[in-house]
N, C-alpha and C positions, 0 to 999 in steps of 0.2 A: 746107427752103430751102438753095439753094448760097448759095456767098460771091461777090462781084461786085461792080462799083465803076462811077464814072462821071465824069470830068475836065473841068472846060474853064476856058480860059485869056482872059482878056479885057484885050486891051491901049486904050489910050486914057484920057480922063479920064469920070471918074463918070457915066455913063448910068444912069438905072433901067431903061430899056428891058434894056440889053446884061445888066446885072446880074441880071434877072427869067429875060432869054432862057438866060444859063448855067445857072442855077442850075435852070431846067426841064429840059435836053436833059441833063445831068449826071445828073437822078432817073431820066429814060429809061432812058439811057446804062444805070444801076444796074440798073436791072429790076427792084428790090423795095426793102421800107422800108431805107432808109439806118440801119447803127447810128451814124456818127458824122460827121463832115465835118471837113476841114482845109483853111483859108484862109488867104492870105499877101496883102497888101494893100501897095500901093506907096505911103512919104509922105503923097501928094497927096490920098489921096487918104481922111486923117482928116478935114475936117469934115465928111463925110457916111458917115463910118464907124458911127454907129447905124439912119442908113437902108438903110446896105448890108449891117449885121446881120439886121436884122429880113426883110430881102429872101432875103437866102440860107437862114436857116432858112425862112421860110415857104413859098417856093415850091421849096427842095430837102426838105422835109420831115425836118428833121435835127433828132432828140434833143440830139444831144451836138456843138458846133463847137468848136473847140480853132484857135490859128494866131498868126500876128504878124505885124509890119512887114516886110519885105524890101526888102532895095536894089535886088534884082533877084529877078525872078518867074522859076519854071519850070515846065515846064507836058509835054504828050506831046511828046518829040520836038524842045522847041523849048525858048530857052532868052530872056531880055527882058532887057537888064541897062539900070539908068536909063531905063527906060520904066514911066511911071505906067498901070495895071492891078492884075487880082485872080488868082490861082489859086487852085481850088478842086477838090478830090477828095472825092468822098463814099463810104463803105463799107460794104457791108450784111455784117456778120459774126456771123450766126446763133450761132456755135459759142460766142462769144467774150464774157466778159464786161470793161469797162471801166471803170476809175478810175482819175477826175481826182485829182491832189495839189496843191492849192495852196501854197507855201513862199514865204515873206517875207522879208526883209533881218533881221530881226529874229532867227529861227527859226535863219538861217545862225551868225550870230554868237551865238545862246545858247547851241546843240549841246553837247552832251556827249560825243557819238560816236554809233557807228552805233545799239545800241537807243533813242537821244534818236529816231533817224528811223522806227524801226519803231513807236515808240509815239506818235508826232507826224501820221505816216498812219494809222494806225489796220491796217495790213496788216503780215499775218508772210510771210519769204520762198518760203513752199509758198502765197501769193496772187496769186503775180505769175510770170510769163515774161518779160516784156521789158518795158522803158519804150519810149516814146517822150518825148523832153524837147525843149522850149523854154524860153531863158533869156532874160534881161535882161541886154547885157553889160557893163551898169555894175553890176551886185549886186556884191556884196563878196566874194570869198574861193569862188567857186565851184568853184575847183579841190579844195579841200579839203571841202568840200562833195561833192564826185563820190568821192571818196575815201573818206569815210566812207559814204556810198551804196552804193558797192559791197561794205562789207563787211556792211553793213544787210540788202543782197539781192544773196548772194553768185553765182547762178545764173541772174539777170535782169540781160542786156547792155541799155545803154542805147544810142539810137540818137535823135540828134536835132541842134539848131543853136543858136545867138545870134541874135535878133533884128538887123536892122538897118536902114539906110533912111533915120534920121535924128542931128546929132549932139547933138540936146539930148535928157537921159536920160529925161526927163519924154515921151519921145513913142517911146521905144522901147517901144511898145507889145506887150503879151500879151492873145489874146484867146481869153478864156472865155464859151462860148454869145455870149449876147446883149449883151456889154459887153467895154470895154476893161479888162483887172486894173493893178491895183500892187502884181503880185509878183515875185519874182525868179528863181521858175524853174516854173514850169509842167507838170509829170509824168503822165505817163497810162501807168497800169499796164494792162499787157495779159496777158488769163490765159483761155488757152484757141487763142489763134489761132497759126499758124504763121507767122512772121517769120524770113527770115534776111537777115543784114546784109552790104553792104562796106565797106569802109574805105582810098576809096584814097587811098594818103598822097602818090603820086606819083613816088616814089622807086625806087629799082634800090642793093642795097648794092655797094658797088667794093669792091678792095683783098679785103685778110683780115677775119676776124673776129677781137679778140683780148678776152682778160677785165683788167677793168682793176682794176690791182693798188698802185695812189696815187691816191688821189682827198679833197677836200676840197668838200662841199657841195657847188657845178656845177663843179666846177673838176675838172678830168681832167690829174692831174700823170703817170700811165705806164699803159700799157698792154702787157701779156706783161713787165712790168722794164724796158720802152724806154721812151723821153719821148715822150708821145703826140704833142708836134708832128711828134717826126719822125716816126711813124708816119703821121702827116696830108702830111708832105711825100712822101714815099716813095710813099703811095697815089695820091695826083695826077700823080707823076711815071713812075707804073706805067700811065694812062690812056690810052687809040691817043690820035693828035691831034686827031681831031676831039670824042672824051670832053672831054681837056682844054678846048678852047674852049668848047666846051657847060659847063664847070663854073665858070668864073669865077664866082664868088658865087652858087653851085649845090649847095654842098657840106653835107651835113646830118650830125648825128650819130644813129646808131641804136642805141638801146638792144634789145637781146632783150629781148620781155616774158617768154620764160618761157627758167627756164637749162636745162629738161628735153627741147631741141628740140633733138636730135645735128645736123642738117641744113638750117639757118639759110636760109632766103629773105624771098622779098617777102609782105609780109604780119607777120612774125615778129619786126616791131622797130616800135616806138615811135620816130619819126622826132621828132626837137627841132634849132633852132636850133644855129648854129656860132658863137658870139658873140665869138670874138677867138682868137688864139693867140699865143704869148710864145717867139721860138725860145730866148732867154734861160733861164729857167726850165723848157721844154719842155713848160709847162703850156696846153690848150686849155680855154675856157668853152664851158660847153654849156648851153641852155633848158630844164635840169632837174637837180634832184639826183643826181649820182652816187654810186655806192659798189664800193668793194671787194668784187669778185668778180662783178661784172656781166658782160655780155659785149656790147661796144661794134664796131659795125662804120661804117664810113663810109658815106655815102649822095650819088647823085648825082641830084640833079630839074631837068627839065625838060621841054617838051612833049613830047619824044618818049618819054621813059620816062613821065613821066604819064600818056602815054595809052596806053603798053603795061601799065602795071600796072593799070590800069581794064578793060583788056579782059579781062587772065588771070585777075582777083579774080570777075568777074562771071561767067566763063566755068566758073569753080569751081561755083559754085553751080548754072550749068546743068548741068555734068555729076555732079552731087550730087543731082539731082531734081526742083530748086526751078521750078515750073510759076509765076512772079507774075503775078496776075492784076488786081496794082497799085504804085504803089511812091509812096514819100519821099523826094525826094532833098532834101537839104542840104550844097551845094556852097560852097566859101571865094566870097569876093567877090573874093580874090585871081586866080581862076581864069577861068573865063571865055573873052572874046574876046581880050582882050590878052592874056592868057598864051599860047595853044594858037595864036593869030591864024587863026581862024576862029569864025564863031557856031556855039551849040547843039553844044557836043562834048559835053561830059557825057550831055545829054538825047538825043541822037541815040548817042552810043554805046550807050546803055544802050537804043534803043530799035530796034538794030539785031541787037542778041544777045540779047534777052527779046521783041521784036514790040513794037507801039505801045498798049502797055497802058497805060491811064490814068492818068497821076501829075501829082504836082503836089511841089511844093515853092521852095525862096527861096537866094540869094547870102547867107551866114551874116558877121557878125564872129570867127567860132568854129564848128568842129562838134564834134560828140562822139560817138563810135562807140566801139566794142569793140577790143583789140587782146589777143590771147591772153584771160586769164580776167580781165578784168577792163575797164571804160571809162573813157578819158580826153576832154582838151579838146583839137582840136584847132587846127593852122592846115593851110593848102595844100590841104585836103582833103575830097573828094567821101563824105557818110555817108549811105549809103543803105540805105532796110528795105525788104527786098520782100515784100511779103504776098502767101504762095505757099500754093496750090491744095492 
């Protein structure tokens, strides 16, 4: 058996018909038994979310459905933001075997560290290749949670999103097979199939790179021995003009993930928040802990680097081999039409440099992807798996 997949995206409110009709042309679509399916559900359209369970597995013929709420649906090509609908991709992955991990509120705050996780899933790191994850983004502490995760299963990049759609926590729903969960983060380990991930953060680094040599928990007091505001002034003021405008409250700070990269680009830094600066002090906040000896470079987003760093990141992968013959996306709810100010950029880019292969995916509160050897939680940012041939 080859590997093959099969999508459809259903905008409007709850039909059984419409819901029957996806979820057949989708098994088509697949050409052979489905191993899993992934469904993203708008709001509206929970109180007939156990009818439209028992619908999509029965007549997609799906062992294993994994999925959540979404604010906004994404589907081939096309992208639904605030429109009530379903997406749905299903996978038949011969090669490939699959396991779910359920984790509670409970589990996060008992941890002890990464072997608490290994022996809490019952899997050791030679089990697993990749996750795929959905969360709850009200769980508690799930950054720290990814953290010890990563050191759990130092070799398996996670790739996945934050539910969204609704603001009461009680309906940010996760969904396993045949029922809505109350858990907090959702994990499907993957061991055997080929995934490779993007991670576009949306950003272009400006200025220099420098290693920063004062720092107190997110506080970035110098960078090179200079006071990093100026260094933040200097780089804005290094900008052509038209940078400059583009950057008015555009401006990111980017950590290297790794200090072993001589030749720092896109892709190579952990993009966080700029959260104030002090010319006083010469100290900048930044949306994560610093330390002494990192290597911190400045970052500029918006749609035009957004969606040039989507192009090159993707672009990577096709001249690396990667044939997808389906994907995941998991795009910020930040993103979208109002940001790029046009619809369906993400889904139509990605389905103009891989072809209109079947995917599916949701506008996240959060995503989570890979950055260097390790995955974080993002914002701004398009995380995508391509399940490649």
């Amino acid at each position: 058996m080859e590997t093959c997949a099969g999508s459809r995206l259903v905008l409007g409110e709850f039909q059984e018909s419409a819901v029957v009709q996806a979820a057949q042309e989708a098994l088509e679509e697949c050409g052979g038994q489905p191993t899993c399916g992934f469904l993203f559900l708008s709001a509206s359209w929970l109180p007939q979310i156990a009818e439209v369970l028992d619908l999509v597995r029965l007549h997609g013929r799906i062992p294993l459905l994994v999925g959540s709420l979404g604010a906004g649906l994404i589907g081939r090509s096309q992208e639904a933001e605030g429109v009530a609908g379903m997406s749905l991709l299903l996978l038949s992955l011969p090669e490939t075997k699959l396991t779910p991990v359920l984790i509670s509120n409970e589990q996060i705050e008992e941890s002890t560290g990464p072997a608490y996780w290994q022996m809490e899933s019952g899997l050791s790191p030679e089990d697993v290749d990749s996750w795929i994850v959905l969360a709850n983004p009200y769980a508690p502490n799930l950054e720290r949670w990814l953290q010890e995760w990563n050191v759990a299963f130092p070799e398996a990049p996670c790739i996945g999103g934050l539910a969204s759609g609704s603001t009461e926590s009680g309906e940010m729903a996760l969904i396993f097979d045949g029922k809505v969960i109350d858990a907090a983060v959702l994990a499907l380990a993957v061991k055997g199939g080929k995934i490779r991930t993007i991670v576009s953060q949306g950003c272009k680094p400006v200025g220099e790179p420098f290693t920063i040599t004062q720092a107190d928990e997110n506080l970035v007091y110098a960078l090179g021995s200079r006071p990093a505001y100026q260094v933040l002034s200097e780089t804005f003021n290094g900008l052509t003009d038209d940078e400059k405008e583009r950057a008015r409250g555009n401006l990111f700070a980017g950590l290297a993930a790794s200090e072993y990269v001589a030749d720092l680009k896109r892709g190579d830094f952990l993009v966080r928040n700029l959260l104030g600066a002090d010319p006083q002090t010469g100290a900048v906040a930044i949306g994560a802990r610093a330390r002494t000896g990192q290597t911190l470079q400045y970052q500029l987003r918006d749609k035009i680097t957004a969606h040039a760093d989507l192009v090159e990141l993707a672009k990577i992968n096709e001249v690396q081999g990667c044939q997808p013959f389906a994907s995941l996306v998991f795009s910020c709810n930040g993103r979208g039409h109002r940001f790029f100010g046009v619809p369906d950029h993400d889904a139509a880019t990605l389905a103009e440099i891989f072809g209109p292969v079947p995917s599916a995916g949701l506008f996240c509160n959060g995503e989570i992807g890979p950055i260097g050897n390790a995955s974080y939680l993002h914002g701004y940012t398009a995380s995508v798996a391509l399940f490649c041939k």
